[in-house]
C-alpha positions as CSV (number, residue, x, y, z in Angstrom):
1,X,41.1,-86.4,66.4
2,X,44.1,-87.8,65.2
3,X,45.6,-84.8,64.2
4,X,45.1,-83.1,67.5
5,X,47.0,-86.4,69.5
6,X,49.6,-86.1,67.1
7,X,50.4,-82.3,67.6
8,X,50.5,-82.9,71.2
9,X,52.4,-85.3,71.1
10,X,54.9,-83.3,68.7
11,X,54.7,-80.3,71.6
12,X,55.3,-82.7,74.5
13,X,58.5,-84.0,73.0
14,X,59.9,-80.4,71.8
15,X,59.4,-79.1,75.3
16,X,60.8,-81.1,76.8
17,X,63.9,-80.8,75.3
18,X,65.2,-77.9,77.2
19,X,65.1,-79.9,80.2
20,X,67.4,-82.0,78.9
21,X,70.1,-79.4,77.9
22,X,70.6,-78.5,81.3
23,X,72.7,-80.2,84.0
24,X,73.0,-80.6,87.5
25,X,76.4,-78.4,89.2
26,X,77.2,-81.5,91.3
27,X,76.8,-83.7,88.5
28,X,79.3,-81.9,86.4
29,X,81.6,-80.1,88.6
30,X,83.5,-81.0,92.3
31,X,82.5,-78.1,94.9
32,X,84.9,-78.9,96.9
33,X,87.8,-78.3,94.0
34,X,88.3,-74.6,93.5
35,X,91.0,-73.2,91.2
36,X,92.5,-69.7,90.7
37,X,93.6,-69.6,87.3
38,X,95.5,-66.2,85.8
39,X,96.1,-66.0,82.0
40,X,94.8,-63.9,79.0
41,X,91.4,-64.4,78.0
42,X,91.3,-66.1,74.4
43,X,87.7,-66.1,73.4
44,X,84.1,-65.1,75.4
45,X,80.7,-66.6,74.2
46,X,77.8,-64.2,75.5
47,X,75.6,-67.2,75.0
48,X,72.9,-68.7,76.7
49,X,71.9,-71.1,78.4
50,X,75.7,-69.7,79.8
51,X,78.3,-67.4,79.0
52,X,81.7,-68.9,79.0
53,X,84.9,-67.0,79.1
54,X,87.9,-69.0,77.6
55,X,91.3,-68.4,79.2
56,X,94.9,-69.6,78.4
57,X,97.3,-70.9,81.2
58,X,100.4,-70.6,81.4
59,X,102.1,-73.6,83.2
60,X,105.9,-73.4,85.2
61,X,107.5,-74.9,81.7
62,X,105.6,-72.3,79.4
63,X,103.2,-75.0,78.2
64,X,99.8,-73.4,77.5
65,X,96.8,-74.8,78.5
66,X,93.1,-73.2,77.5
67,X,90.4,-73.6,80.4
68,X,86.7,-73.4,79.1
69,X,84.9,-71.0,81.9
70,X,81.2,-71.9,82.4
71,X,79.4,-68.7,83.8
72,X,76.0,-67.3,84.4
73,X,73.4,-66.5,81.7
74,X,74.2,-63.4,80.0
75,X,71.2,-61.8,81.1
76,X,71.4,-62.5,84.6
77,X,75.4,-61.2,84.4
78,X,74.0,-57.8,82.9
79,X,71.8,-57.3,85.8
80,X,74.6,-58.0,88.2
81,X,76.6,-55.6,86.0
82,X,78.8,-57.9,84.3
83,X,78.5,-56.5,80.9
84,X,79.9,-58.4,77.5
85,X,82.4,-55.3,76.9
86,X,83.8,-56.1,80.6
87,X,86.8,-58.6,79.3
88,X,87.4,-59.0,76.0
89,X,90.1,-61.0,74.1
90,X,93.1,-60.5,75.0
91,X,92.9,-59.1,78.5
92,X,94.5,-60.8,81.3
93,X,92.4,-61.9,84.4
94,X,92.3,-64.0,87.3
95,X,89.7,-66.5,87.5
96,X,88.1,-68.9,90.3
97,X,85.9,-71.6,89.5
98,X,85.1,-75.2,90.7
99,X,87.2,-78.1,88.4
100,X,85.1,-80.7,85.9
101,X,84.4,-83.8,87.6
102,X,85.7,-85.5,84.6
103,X,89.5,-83.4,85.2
104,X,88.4,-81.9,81.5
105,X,89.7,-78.0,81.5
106,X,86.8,-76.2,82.7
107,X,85.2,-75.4,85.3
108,X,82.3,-73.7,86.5
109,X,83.8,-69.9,87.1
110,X,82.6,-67.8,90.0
111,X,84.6,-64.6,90.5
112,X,86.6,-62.3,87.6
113,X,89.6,-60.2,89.1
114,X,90.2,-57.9,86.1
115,X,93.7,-56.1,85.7
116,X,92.5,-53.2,87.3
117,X,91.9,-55.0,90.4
118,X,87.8,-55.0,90.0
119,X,86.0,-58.1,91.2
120,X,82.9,-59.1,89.4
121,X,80.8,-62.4,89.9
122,X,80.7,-64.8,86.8
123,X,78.9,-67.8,88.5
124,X,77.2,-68.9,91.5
125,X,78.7,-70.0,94.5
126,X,79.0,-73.9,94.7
């Protein structure tokens, strides 16, 4: 008997830490604070819970700055038809997203303009 109280117990706590992991938009990031940033993409995580793209800006005095890119989960982006081979290192994009709360650099990212011009979603609309 004991053993069985003691196992769910275990399994209550372990479940419920996914529920902690994951966070509230509004709690994290300002809606009414989009940015366009354009540099070169300097890492992607195909991760879940979400994919991030990493991207280096450029400020007007040549100082570079790396914004962390919070997107979708990489299964719901590959149904969309964002694929993980669709920027890569290196390549240079435009990104919007809403700014951190906490004026960190990220943001939660919404639309990809790739060098060719093609728009793809990254993240939700605020």
């Amino acid at each position: 008997m004991k053993a069985k109280v003691l196992i769910a117990g275990v399994a209550a706590v372990l479940a419920a830490i996914p529920l902690a992991a994951h966070h509230s938009f509004a709690a994290e990031y300002d809606a009414s604070a989009l940015i366009t940033l354009n540099g070169v993409v300097s890492k992607v995580e195909w991760t879940n819970p979400h994919a991030y793209i990493y991207i280096d800006v450029k400020d007007e005095s040549g100082k570079v700055t790396t914004w962390g890119m919070e997107g979708y989960p990489p299964n719901t982006l590959t149904r969309t038809g964002f694929t993980r081979h669709i920027v890569k290192e290196g390549d240079t994009i435009t990104i919007t997203g809403y700014k951190a709360r906490d004026n960190a650099t990220r943001a939660a990212a919404r639309e990809v303009t790739t060098a060719d011009g093609k728009k793809y979603n990254f993240g939700p609309a605020a």
